[in-house]
C-alpha positions in Angstrom: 167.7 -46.2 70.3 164.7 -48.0 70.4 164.7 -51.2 72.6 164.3 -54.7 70.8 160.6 -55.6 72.3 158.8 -59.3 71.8 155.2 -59.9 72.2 153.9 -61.2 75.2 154.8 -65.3 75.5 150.8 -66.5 75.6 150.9 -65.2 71.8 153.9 -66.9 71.4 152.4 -70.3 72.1 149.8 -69.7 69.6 148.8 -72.7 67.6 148.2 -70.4 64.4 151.5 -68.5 64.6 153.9 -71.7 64.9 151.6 -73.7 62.0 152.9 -70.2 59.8 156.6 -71.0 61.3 159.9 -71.5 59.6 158.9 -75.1 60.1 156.0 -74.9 58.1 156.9 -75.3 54.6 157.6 -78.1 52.5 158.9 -80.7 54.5 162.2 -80.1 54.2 164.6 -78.5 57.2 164.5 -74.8 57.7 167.0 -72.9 59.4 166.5 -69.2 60.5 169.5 -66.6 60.7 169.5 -63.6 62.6 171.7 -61.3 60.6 173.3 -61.4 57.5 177.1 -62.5 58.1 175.2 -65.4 59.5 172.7 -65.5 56.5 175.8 -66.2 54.1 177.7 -68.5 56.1 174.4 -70.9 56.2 173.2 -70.7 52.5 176.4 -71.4 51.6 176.7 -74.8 53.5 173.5 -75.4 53.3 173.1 -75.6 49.4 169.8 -76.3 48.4 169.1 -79.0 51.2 167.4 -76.3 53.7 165.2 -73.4 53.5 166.6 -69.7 55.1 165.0 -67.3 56.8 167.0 -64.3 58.0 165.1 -62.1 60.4 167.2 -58.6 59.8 165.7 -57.7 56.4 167.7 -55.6 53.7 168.5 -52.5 55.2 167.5 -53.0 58.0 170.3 -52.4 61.0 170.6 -55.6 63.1 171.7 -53.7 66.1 168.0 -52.6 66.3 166.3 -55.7 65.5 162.5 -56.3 66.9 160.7 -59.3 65.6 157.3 -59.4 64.5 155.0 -62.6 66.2 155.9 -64.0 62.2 159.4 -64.4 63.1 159.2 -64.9 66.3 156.9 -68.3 64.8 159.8 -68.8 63.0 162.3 -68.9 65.7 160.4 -71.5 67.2 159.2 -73.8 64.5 162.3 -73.8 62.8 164.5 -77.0 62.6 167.9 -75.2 63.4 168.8 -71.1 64.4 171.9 -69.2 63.9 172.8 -66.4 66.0 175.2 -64.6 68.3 174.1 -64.5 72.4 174.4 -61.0 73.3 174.0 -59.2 69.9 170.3 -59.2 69.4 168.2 -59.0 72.5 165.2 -59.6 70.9 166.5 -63.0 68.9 168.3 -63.9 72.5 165.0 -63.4 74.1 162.9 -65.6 71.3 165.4 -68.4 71.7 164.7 -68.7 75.2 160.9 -68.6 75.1 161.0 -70.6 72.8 162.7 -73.3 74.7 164.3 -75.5 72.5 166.0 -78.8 72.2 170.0 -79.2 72.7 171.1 -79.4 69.0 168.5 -77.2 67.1 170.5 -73.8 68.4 173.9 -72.6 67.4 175.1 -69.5 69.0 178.7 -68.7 66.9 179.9 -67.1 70.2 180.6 -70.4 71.4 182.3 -71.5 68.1 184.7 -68.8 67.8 187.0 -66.7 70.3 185.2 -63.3 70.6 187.4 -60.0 71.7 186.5 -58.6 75.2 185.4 -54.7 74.8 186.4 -52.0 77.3 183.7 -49.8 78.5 180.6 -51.2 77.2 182.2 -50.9 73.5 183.1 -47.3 73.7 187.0 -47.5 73.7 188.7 -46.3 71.2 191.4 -48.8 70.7 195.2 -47.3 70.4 193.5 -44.0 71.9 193.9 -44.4 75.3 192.9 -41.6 77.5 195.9 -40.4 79.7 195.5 -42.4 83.1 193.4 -40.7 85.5 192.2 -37.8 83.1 188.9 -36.5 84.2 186.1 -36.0 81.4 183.3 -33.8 81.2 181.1 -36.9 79.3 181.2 -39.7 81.6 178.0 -37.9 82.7 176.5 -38.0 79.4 178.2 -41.4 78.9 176.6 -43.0 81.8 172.9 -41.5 80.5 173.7 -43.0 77.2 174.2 -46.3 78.7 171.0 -46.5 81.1 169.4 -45.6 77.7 170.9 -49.3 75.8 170.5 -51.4 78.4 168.3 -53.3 75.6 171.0 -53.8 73.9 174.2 -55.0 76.5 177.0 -56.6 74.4 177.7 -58.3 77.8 181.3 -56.8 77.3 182.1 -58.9 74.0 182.1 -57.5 70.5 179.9 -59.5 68.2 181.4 -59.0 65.5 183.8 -61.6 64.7 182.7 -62.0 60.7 185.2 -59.2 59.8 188.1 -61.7 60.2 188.0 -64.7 57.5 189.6 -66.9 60.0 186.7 -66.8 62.5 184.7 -67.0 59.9 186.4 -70.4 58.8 185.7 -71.8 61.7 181.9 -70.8 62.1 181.7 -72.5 58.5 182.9 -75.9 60.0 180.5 -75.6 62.4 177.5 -74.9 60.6 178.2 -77.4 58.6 178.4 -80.1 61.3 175.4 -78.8 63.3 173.7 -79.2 59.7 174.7 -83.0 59.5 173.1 -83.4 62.7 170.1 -81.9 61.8 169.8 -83.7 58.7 172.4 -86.7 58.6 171.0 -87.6 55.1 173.1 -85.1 53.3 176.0 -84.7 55.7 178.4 -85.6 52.6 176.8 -82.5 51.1 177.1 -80.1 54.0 181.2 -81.3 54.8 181.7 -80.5 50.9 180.0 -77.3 50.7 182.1 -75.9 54.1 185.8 -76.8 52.8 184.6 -75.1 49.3 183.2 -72.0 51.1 186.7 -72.6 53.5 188.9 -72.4 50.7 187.5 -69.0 49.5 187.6 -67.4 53.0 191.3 -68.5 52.9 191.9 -66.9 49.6 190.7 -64.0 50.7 192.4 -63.7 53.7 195.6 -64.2 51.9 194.4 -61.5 49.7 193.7 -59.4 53.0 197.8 -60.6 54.5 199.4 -59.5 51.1 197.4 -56.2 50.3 197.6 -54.2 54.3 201.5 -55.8 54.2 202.9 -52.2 53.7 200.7 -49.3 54.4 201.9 -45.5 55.3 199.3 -45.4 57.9 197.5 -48.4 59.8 195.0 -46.5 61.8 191.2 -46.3 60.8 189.1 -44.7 61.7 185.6 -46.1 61.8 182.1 -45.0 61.8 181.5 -47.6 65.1 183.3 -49.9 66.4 182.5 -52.8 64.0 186.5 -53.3 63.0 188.2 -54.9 66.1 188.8 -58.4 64.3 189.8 -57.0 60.8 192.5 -54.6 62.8 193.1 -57.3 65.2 193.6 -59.7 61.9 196.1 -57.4 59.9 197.7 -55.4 62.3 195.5 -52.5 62.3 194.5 -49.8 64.2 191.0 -49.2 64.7 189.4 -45.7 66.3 185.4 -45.4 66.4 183.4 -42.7 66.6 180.9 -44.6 68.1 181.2 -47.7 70.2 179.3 -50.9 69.4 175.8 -49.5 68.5 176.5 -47.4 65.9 173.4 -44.9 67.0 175.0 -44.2 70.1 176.5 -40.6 69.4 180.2 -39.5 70.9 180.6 -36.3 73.1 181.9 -33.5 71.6 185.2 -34.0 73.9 185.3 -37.8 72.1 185.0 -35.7 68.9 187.6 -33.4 69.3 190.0 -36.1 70.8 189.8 -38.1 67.1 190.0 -34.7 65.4 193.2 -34.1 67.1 194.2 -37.9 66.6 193.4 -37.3 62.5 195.3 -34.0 62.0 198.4 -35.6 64.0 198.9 -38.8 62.5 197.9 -37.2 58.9 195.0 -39.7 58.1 193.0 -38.8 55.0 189.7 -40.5 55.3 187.2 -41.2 57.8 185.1 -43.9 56.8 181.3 -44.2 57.0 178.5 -46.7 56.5 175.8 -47.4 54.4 173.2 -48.6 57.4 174.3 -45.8 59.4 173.5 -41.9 59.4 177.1 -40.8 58.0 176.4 -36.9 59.7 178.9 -37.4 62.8 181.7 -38.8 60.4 181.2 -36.2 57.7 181.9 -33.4 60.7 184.7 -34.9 61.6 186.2 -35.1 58.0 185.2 -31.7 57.8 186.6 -30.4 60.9 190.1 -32.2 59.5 190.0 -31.7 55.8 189.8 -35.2 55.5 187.0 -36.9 52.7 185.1 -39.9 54.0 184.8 -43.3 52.0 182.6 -46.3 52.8 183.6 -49.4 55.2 181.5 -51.6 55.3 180.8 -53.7 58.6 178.6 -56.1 56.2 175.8 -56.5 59.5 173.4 -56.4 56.4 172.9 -55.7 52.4 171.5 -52.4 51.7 169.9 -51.0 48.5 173.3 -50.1 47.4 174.8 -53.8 48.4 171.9 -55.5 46.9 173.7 -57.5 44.6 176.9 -58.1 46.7 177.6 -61.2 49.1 180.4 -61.2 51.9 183.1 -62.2 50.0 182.6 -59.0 47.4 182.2 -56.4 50.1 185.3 -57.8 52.0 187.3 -57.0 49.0 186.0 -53.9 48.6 186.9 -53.1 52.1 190.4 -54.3 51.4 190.1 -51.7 48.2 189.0 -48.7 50.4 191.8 -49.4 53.1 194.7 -50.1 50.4 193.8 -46.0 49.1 192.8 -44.8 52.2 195.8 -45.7 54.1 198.1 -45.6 51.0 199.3 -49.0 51.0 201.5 -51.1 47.9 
């Protein structure tokens, strides 16, 4: 994986480069938004009082995100930024050259409780490993890991927008650092957050009522994206990868959720559209199982062009409901 790199900080304080910042436009407050869950959230709230700017374009995979001295301009001229600490080195490392004033950050970490992940992300949850079984890949593992330093989690998983309810609350909060920002339409930015609210609650009562009664609740995932959805609605959630979804299992890993998908009888294995569905498709092979997308919505694709959050939730509830055979 290629490591999220930033241009040396004297080009940063170029004159030229800020005057062609997020904070250049028309007056009126800009936010900037480093990935798409975040993206949503903010246009949403925001209504037509700010201007956006998310720097993970379409199709591109935020896990891999290196910003070009534009957005790194933008990250510092901007009036407000959205991110998560710890999920996009190169957006955590623009935040902090950029040096900002209290108020005109909002990192969601802090807004919302984030799940702890075992072994740098790599766990496969309800797949333990028998205690003190010895593997031939920590080897390999250990090489992998020197190799993503660039891209530490920090031992958290990022990402919390799979469950409605943390997404709930990182609306409220949006919306208030908003008012702050720009106290002259705070009525607007409290209204638009309950109305965006009330839809994330709908569909998480659609979420409650549709994974109520399923034959199976394991998934199992192209990376491990799904902890909060599975954490949400009783799930069961086994990656092939951990939390960067280029980071490619062992063939021991691989043969352990073989044996895990021909045991429990599980049909699909579910791939992504941002990620290279090869390692998936040989496990569905090896199994006889077919593979169906899950979405982990990090950004909008060619195929998702003309989706939002709320729509690609639903159809993740859609695939799980068939995959896992639930009434």
């Amino acid at each position: 994986m290629r490591r999220a790199t930033l241009i040396a900080p004297a080009l940063l304080l170029s004159p030229l480069l800020v005057a062609c910042g997020a904070g250049g436009g028309d007056g009126g407050p800009t936010v900037v938004t480093s990935a798409y869950p975040f993206q949503f959230l903010v246009e949403r709230v925001a209504g037509e009082h700010y201007t956006v700017e998310n720097l993970t374009r379409p199709g591109g995979e935020p896990h891999d995100l290196e910003l070009t001295p534009r957005q790194v301009a933008d990250v510092q001229g901007s009036d407000l930024v959205v991110y998560v600490d710890a999920f996009q080195t190169a957006v955590d490392e623009a935040v902090e050259q950029a040096d900002r004033e209290d108020g005109t950050t909002l990192d969601l970490a802090s807004v919302v409780d984030l799940i702890e992940s075992e072994d740098g992300g790599h766990d496969h949850e309800g797949h333990d490993h028998a205690e003190g079984e010895e593997h031939a890949e920590d080897e390999e593992h250990a090489e992998d890991e020197e190799g993503h330093e660039g891209h530490d989690h920090g031992g958290v998983d990022p990402h919390f927008w799979l469950d409605p309810h943390r997404m709930e609350l990182a609306a409220r909060a949006i919306g208030d650092r908003m008012a702050e920002v720009d106290p002259e339409h705070s009525d607007d930015y409290t209204a638009n957050a309950d109305a965006l609210v009330t839809e994330l609650q709908d569909l998480d009562a659609d979420y409650t009522v549709g994974l109520q009664t399923c034959e199976l609740r394991t998934i199992v995932t192209a990376h491990a994206a799904f902890a909060y959805l599975a954490d949400a609605y009783d799930l069961v959630q086994v990656p092939i990868a951990g939390l960067e979804p280029s980071a490619e299992p062992s063939s021991a890993q691989l043969a352990e959720i073989s044996d895990l998908v021909t045991s429990q009888g599980i049909t699909t294995v579910f791939t992504e559209q941002l990620v290279d569905p090869a390692v998936a498709e040989t496990v569905a092979s090896t199994t006889g199982a077919t593979t169906a997308i899950l979405d982990p919505i990090e950004g909008l694709s060619d195929a998702t062009a003309d989706e939002d959050y709320l729509s690609l939730m639903r159809s993740n509830l859609d695939a799980i409901r068939e995959a896992n055979r639930c009434q």
